[in-house]
Predicted model as a PDB file, atoms N, CA, C, CB and O in Angstrom, pLDDT in the B-factor column:
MODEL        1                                                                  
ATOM      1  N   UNK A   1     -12.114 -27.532  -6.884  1.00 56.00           N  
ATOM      2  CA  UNK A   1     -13.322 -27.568  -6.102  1.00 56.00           C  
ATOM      3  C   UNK A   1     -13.672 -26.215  -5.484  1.00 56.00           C  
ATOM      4  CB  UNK A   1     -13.190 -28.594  -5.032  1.00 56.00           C  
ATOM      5  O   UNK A   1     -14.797 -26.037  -5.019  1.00 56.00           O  
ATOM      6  N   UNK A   2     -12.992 -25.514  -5.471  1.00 65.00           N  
ATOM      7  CA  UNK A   2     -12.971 -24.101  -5.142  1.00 65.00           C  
ATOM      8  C   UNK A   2     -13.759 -22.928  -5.480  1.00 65.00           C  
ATOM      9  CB  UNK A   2     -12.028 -23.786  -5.437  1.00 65.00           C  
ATOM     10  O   UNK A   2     -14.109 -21.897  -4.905  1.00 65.00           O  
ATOM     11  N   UNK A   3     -13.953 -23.604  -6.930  1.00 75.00           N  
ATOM     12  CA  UNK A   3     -14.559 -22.588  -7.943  1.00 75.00           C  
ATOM     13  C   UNK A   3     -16.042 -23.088  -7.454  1.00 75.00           C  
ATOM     14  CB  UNK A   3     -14.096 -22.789  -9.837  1.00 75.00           C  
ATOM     15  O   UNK A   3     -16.952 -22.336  -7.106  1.00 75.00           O  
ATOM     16  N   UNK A   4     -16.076 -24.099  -7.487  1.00 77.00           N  
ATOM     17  CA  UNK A   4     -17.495 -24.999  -7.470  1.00 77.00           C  
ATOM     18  C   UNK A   4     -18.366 -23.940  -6.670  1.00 77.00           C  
ATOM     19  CB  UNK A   4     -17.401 -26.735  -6.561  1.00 77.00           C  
ATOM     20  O   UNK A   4     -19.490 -23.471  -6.846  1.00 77.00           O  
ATOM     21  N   UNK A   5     -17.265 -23.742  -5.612  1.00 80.00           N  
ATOM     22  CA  UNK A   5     -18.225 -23.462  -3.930  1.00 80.00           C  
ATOM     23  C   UNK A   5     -18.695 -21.954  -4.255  1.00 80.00           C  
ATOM     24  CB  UNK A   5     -16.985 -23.476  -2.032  1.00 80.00           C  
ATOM     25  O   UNK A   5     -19.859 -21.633  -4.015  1.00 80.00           O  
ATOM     26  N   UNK A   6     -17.536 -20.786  -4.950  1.00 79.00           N  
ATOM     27  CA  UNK A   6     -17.963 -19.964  -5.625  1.00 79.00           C  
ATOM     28  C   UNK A   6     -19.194 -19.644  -6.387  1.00 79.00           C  
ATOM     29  CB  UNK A   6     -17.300 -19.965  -6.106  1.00 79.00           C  
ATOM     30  O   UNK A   6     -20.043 -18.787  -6.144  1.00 79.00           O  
ATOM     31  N   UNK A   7     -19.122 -20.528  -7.386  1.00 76.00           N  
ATOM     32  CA  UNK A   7     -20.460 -20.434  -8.273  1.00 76.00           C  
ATOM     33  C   UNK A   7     -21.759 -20.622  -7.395  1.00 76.00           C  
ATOM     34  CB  UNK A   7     -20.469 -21.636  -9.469  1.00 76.00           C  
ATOM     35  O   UNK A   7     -22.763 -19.911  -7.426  1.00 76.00           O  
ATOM     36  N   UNK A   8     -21.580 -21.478  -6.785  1.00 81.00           N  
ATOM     37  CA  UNK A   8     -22.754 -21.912  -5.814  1.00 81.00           C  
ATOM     38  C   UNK A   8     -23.072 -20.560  -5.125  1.00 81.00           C  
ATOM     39  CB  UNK A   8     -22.310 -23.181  -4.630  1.00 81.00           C  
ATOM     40  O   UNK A   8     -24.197 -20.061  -5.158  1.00 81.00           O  
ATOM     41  N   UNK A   9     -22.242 -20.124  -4.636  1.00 83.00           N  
ATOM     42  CA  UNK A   9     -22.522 -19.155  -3.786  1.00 83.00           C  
ATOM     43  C   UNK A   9     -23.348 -17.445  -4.296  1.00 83.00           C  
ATOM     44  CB  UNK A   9     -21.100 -19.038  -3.215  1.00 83.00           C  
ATOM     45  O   UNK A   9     -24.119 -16.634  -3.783  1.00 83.00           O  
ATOM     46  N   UNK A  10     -22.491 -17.633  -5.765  1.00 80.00           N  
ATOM     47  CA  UNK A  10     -22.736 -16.450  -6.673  1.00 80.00           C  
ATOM     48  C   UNK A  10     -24.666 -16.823  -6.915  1.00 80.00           C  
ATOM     49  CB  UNK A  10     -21.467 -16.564  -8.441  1.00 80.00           C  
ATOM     50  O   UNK A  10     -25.555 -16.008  -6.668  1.00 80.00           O  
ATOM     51  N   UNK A  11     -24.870 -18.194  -7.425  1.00 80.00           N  
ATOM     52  CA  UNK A  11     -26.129 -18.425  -7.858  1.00 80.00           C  
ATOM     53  C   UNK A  11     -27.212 -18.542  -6.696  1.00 80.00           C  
ATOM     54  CB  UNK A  11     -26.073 -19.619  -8.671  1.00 80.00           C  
ATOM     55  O   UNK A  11     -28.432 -18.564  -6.855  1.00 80.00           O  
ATOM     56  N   UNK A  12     -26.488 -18.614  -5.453  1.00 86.00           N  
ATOM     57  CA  UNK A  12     -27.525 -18.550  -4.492  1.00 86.00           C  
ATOM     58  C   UNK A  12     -27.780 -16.802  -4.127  1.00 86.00           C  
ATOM     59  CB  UNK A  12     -27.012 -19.536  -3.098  1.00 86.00           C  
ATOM     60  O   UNK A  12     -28.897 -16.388  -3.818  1.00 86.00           O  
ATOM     61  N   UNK A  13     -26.674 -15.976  -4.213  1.00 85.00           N  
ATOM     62  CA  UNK A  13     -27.049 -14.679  -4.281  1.00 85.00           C  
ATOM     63  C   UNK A  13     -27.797 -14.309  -5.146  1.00 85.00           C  
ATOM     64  CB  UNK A  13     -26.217 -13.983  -4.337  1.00 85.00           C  
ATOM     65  O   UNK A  13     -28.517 -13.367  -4.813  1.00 85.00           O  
ATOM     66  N   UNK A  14     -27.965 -14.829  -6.540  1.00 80.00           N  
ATOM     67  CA  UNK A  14     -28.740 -14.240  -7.726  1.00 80.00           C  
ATOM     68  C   UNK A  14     -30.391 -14.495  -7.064  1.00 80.00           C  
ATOM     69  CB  UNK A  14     -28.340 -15.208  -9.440  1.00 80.00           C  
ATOM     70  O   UNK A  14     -31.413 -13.814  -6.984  1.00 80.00           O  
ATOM     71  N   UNK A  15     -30.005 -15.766  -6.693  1.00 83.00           N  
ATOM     72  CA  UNK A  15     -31.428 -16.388  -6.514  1.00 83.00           C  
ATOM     73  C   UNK A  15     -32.653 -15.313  -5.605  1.00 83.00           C  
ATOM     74  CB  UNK A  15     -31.132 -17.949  -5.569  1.00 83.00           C  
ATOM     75  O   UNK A  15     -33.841 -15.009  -5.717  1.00 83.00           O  
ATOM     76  N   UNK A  16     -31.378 -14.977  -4.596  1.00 86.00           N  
ATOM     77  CA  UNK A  16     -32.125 -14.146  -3.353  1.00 86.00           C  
ATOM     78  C   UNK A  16     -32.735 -13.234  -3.775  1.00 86.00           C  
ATOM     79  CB  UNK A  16     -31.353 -13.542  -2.317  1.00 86.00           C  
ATOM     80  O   UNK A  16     -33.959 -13.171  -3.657  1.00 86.00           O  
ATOM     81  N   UNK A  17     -31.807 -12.047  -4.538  1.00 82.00           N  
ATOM     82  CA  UNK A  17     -32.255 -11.097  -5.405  1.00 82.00           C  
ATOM     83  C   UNK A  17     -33.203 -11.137  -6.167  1.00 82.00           C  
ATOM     84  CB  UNK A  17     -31.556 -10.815  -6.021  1.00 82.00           C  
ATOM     85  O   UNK A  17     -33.935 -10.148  -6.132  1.00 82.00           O  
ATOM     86  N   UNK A  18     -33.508 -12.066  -6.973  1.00 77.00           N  
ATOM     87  CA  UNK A  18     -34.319 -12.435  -7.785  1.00 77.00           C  
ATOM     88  C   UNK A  18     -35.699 -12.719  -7.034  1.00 77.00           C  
ATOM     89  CB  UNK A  18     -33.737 -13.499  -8.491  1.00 77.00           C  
ATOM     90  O   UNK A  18     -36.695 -12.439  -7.701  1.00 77.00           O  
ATOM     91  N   UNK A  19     -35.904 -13.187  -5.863  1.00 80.00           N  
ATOM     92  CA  UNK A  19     -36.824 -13.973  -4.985  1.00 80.00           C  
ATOM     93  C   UNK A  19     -37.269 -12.552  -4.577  1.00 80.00           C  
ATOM     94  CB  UNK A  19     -36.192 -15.179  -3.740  1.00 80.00           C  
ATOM     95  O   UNK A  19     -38.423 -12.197  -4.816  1.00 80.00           O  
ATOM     96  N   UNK A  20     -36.402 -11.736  -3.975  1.00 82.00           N  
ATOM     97  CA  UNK A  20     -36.974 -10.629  -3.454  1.00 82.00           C  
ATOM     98  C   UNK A  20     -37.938  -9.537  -4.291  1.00 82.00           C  
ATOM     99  CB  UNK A  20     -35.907 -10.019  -2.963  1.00 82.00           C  
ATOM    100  O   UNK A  20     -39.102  -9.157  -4.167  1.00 82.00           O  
ATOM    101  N   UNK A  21     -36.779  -9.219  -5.252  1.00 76.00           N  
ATOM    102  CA  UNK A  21     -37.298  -8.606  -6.568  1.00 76.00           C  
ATOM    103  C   UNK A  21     -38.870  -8.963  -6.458  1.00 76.00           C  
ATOM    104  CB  UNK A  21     -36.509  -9.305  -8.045  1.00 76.00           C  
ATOM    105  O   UNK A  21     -39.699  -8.247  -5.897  1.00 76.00           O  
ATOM    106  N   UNK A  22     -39.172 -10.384  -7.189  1.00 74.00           N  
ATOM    107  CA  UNK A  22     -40.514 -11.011  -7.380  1.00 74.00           C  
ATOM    108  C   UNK A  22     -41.229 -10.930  -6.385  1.00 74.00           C  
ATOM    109  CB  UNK A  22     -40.536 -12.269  -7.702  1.00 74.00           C  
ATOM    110  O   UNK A  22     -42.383 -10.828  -6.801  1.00 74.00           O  
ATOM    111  N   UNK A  23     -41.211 -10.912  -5.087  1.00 79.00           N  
ATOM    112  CA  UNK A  23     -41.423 -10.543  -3.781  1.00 79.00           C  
ATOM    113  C   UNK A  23     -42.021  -9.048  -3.482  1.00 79.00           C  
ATOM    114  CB  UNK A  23     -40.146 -10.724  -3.144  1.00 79.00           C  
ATOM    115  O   UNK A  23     -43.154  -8.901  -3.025  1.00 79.00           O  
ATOM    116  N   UNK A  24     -41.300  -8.142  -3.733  1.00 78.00           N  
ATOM    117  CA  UNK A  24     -41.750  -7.266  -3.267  1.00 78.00           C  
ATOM    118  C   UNK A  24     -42.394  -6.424  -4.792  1.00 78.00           C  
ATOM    119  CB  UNK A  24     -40.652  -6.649  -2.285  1.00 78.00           C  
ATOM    120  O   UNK A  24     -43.356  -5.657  -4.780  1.00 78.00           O  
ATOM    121  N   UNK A  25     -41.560  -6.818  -6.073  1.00 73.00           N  
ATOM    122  CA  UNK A  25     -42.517  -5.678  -6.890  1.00 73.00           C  
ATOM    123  C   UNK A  25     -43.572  -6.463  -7.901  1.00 73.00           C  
ATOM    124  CB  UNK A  25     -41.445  -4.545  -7.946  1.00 73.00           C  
ATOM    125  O   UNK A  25     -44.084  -5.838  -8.831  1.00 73.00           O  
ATOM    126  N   UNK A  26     -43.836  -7.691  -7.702  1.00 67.00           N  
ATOM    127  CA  UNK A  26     -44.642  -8.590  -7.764  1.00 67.00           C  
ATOM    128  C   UNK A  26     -44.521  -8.731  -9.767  1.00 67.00           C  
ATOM    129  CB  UNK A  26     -46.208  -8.079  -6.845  1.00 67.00           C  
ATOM    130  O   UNK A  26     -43.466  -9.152 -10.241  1.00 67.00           O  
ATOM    131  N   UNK A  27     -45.488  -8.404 -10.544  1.00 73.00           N  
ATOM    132  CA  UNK A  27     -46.103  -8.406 -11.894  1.00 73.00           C  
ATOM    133  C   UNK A  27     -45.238  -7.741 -12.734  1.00 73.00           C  
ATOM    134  CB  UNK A  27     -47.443  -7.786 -11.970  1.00 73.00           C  
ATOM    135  O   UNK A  27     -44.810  -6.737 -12.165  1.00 73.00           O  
ATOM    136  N   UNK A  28     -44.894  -7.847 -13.608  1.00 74.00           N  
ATOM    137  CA  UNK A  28     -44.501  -6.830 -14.589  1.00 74.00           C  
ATOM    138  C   UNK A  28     -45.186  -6.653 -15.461  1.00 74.00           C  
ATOM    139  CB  UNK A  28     -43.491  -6.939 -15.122  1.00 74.00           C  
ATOM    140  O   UNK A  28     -45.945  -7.514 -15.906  1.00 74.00           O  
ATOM    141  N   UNK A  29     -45.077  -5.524 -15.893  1.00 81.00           N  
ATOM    142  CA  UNK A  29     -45.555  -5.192 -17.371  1.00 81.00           C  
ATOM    143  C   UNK A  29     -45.164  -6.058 -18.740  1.00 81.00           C  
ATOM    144  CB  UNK A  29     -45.028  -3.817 -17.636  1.00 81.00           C  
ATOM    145  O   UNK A  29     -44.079  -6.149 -19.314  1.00 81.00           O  
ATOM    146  N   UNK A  30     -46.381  -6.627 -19.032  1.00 81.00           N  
ATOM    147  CA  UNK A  30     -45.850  -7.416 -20.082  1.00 81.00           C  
ATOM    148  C   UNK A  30     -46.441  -8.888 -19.495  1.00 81.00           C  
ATOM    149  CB  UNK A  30     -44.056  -7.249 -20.267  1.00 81.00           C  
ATOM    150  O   UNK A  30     -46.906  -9.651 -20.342  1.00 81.00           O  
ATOM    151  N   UNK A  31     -46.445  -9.298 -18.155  1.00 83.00           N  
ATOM    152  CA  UNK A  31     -47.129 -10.484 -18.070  1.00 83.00           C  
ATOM    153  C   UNK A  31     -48.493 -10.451 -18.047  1.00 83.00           C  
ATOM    154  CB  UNK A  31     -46.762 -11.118 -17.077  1.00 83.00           C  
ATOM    155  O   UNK A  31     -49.179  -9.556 -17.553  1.00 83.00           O  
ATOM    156  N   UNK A  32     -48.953 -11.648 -18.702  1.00 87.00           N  
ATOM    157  CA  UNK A  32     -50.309 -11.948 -18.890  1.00 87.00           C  
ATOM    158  C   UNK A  32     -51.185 -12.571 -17.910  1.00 87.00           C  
ATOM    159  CB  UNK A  32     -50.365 -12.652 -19.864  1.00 87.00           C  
ATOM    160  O   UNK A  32     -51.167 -13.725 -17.482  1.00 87.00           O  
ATOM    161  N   UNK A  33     -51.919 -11.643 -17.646  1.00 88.00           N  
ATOM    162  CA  UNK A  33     -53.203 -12.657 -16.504  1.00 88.00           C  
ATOM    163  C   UNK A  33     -54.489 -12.704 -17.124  1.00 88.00           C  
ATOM    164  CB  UNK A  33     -53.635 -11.886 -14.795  1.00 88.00           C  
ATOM    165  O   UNK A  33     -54.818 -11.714 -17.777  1.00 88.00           O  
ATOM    166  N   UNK A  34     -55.246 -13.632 -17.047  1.00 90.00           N  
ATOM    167  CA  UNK A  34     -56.514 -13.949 -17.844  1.00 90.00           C  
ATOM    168  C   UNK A  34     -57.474 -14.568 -16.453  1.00 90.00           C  
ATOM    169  CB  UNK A  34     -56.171 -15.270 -19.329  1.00 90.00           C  
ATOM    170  O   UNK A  34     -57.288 -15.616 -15.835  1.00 90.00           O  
ATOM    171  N   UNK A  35     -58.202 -13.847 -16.303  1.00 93.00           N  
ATOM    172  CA  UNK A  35     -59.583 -14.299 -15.169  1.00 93.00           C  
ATOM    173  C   UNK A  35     -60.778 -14.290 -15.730  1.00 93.00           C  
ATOM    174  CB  UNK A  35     -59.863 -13.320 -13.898  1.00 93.00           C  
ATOM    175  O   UNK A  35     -61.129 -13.427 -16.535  1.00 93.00           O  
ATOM    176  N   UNK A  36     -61.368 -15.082 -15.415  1.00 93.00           N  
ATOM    177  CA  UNK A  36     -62.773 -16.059 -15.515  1.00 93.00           C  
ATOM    178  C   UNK A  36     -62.932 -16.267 -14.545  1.00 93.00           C  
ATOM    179  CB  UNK A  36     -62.920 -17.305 -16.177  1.00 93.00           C  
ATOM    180  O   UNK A  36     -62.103 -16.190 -13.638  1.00 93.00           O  
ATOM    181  N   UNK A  37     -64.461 -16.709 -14.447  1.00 91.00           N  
ATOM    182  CA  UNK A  37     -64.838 -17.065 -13.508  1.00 91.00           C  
ATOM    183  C   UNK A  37     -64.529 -18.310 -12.412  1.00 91.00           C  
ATOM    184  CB  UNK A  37     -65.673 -17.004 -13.905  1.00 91.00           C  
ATOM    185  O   UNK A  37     -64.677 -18.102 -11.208  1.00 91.00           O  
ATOM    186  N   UNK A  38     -64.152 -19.426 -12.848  1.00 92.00           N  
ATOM    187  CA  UNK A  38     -63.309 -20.355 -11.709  1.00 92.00           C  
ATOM    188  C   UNK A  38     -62.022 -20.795 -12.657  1.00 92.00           C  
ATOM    189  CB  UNK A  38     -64.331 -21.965 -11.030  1.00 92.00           C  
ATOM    190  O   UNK A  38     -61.601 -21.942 -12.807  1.00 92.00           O  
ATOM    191  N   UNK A  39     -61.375 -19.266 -13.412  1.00 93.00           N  
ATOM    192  CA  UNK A  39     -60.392 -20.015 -13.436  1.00 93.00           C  
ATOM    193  C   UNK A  39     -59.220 -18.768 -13.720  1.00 93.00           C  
ATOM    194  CB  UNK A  39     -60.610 -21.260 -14.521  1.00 93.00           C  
ATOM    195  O   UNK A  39     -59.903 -17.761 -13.907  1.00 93.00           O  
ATOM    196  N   UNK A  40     -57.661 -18.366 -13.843  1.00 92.00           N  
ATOM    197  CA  UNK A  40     -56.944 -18.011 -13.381  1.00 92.00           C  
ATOM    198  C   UNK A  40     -55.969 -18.187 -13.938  1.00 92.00           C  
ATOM    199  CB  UNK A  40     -56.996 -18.209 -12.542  1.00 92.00           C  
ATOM    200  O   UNK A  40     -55.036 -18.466 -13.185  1.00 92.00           O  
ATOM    201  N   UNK A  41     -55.597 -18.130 -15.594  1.00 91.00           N  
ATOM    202  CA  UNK A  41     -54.110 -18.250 -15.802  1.00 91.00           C  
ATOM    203  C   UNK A  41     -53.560 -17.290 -16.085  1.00 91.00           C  
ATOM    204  CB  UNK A  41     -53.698 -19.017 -16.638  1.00 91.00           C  
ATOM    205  O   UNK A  41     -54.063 -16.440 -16.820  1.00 91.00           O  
ATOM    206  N   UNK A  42     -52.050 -17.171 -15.415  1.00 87.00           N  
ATOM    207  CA  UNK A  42     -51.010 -16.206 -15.832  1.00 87.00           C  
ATOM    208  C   UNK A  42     -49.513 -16.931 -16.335  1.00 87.00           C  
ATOM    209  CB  UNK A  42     -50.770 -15.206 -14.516  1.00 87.00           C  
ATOM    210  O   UNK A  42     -48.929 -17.998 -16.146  1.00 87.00           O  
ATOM    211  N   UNK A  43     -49.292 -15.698 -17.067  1.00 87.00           N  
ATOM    212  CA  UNK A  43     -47.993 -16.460 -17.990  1.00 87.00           C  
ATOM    213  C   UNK A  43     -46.926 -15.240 -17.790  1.00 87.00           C  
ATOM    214  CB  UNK A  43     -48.401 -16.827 -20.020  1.00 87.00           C  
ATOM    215  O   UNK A  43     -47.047 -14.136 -18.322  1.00 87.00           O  
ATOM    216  N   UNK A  44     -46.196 -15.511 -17.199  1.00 85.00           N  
ATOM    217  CA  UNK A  44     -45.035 -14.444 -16.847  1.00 85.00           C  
ATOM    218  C   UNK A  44     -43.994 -14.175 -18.042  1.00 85.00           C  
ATOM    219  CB  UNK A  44     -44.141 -15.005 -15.535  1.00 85.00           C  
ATOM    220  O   UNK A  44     -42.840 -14.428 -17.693  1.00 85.00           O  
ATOM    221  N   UNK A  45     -44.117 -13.729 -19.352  1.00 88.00           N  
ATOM    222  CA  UNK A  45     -43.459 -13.935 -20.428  1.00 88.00           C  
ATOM    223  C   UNK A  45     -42.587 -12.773 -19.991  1.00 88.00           C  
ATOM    224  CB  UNK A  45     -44.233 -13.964 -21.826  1.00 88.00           C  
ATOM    225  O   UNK A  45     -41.381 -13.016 -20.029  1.00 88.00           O  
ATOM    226  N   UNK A  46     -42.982 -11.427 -19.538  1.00 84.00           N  
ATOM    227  CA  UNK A  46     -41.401 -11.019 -19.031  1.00 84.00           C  
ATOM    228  C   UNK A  46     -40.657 -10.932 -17.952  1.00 84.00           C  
ATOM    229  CB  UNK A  46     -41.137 -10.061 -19.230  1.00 84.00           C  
ATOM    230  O   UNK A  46     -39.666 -10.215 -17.817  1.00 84.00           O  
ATOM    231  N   UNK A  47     -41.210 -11.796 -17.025  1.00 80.00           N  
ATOM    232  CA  UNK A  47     -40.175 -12.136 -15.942  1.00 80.00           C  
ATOM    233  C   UNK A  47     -39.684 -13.156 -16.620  1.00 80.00           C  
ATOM    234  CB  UNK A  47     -40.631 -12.496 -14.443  1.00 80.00           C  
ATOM    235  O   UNK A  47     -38.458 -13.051 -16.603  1.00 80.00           O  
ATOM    236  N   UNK A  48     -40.095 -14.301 -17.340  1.00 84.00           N  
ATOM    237  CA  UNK A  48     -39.388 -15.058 -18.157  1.00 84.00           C  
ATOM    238  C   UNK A  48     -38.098 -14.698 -18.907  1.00 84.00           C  
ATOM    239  CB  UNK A  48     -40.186 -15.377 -18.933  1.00 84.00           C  
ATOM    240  O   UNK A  48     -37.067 -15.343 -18.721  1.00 84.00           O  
ATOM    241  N   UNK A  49     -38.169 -13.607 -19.800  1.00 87.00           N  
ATOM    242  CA  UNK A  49     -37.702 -12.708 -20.336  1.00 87.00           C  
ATOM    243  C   UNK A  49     -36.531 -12.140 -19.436  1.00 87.00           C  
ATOM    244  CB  UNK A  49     -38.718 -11.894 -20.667  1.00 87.00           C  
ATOM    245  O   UNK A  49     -35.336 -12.239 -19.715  1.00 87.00           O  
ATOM    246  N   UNK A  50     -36.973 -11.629 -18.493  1.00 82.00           N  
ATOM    247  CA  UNK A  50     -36.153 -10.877 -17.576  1.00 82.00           C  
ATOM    248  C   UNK A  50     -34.868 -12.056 -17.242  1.00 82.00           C  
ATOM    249  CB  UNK A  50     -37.158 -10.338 -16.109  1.00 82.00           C  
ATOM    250  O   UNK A  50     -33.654 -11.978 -17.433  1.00 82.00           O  
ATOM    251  N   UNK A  51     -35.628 -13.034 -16.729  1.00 81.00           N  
ATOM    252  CA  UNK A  51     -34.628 -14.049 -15.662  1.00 81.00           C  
ATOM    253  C   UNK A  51     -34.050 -14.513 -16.781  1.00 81.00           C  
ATOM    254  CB  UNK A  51     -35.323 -15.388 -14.522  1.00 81.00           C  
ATOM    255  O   UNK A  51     -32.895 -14.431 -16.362  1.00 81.00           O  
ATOM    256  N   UNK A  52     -33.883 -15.087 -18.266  1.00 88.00           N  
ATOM    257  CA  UNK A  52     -33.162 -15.300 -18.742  1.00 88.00           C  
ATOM    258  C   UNK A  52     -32.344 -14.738 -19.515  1.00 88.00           C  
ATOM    259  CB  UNK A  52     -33.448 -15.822 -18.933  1.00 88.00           C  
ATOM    260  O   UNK A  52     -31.682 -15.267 -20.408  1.00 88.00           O  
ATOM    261  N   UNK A  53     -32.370 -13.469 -19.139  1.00 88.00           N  
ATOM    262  CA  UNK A  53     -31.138 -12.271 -19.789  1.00 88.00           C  
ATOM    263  C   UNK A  53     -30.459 -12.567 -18.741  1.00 88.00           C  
ATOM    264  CB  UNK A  53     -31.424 -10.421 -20.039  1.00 88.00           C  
ATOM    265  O   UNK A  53     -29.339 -13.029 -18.958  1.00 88.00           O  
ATOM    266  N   UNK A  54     -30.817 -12.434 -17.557  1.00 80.00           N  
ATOM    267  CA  UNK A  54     -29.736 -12.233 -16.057  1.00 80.00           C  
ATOM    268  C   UNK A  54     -29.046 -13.662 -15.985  1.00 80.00           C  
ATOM    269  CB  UNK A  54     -30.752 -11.905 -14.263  1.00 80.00           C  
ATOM    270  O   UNK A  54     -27.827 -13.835 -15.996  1.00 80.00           O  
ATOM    271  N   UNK A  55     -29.850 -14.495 -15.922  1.00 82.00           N  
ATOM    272  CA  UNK A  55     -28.934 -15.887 -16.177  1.00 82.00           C  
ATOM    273  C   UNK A  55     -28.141 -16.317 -17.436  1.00 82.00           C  
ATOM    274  CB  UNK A  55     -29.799 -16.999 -16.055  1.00 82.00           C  
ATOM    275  O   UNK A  55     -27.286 -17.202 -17.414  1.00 82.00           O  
ATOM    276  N   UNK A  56     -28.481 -15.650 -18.478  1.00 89.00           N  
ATOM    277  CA  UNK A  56     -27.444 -16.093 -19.294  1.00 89.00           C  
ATOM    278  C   UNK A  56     -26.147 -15.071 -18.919  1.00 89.00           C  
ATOM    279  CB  UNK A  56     -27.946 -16.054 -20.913  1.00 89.00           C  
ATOM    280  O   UNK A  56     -24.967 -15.418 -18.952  1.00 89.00           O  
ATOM    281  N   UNK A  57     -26.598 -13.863 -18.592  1.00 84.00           N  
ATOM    282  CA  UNK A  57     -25.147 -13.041 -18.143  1.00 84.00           C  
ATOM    283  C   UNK A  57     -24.643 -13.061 -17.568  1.00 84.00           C  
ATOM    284  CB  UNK A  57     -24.877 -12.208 -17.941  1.00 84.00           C  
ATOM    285  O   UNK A  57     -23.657 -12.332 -17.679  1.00 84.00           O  
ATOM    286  N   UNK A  58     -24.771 -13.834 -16.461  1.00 80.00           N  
ATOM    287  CA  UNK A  58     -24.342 -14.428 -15.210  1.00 80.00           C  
ATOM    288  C   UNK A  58     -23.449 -16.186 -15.788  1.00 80.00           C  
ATOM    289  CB  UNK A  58     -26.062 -14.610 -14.057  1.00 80.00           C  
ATOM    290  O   UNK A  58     -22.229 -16.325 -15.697  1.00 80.00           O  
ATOM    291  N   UNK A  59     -24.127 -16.992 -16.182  1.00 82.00           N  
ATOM    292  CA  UNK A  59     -23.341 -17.750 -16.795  1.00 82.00           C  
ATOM    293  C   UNK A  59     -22.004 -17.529 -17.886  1.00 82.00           C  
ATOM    294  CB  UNK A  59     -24.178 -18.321 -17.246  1.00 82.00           C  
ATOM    295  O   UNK A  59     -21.007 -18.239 -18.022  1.00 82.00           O  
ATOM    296  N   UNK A  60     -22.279 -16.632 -18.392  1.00 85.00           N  
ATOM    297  CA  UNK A  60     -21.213 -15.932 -19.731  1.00 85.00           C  
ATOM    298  C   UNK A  60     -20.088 -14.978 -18.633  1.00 85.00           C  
ATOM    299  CB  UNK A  60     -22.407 -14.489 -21.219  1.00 85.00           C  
ATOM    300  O   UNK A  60     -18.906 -14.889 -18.965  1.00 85.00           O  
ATOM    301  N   UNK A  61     -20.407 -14.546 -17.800  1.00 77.00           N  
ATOM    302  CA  UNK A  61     -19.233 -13.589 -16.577  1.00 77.00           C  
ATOM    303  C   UNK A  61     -18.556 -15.388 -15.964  1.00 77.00           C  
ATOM    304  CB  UNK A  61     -20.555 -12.136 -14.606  1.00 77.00           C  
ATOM    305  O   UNK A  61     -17.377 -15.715 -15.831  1.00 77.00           O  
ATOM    306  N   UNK A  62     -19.567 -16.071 -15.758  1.00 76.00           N  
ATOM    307  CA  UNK A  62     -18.939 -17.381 -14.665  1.00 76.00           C  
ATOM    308  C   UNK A  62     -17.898 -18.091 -15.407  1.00 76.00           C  
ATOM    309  CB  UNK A  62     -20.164 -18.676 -14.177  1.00 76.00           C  
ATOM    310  O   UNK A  62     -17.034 -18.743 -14.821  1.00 76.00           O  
ATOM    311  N   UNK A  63     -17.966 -17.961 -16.961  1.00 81.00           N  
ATOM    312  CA  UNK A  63     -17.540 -19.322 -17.995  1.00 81.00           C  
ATOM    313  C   UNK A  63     -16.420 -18.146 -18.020  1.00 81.00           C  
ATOM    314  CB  UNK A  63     -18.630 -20.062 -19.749  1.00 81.00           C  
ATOM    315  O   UNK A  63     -15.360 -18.538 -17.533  1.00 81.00           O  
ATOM    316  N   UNK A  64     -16.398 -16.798 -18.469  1.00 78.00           N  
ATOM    317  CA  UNK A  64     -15.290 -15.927 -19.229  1.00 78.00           C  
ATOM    318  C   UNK A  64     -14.151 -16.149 -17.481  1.00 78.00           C  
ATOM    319  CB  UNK A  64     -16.064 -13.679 -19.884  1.00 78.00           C  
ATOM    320  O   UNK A  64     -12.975 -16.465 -17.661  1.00 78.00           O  
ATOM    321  N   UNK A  65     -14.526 -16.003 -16.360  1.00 70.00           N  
ATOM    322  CA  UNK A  65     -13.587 -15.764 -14.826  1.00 70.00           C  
ATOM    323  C   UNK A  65     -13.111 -17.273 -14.377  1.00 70.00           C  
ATOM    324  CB  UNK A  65     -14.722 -14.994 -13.306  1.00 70.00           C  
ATOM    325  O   UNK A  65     -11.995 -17.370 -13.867  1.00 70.00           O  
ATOM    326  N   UNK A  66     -13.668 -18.094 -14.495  1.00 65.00           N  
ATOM    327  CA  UNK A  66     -13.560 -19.372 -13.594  1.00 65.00           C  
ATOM    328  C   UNK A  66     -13.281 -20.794 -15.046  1.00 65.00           C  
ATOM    329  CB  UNK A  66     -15.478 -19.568 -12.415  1.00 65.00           C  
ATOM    330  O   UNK A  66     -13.147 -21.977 -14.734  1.00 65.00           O  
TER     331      UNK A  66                                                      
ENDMDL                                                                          
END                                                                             
């Protein structure tokens, strides 16, 4: 149960980082925004991109230690 509390703890740090990151440097290059007149979609394909390189490397360090 030890490990449990670990991981938890590791993924709530990622999270923060990640929150902030998106927080303060907002858009990346590479995501899509499309405006019209009453309407507004964006598709974050490389923060998508981004967050699932970091989470799979983060899972693959958690599975190889614990």
């Amino acid at each position: 149960m030890p490990d449990l509390g670990r991981i938890l703890i590791g993924l709530g740090v990622v999270l923060v980082i990640f929150g902030l990151f998106v927080t303060f440097v907002g858009k990346l290059p590479g995501d899509i925004v499309i405006r019209r007149e009453n309407f507004t979609f964006y598709f974050p394909i490389a923060t998508s991109i981004l967050l699932s390189i970091v989470l799979s490397l983060i899972f693959y360090l958690f599975s190889k230690f614990f």
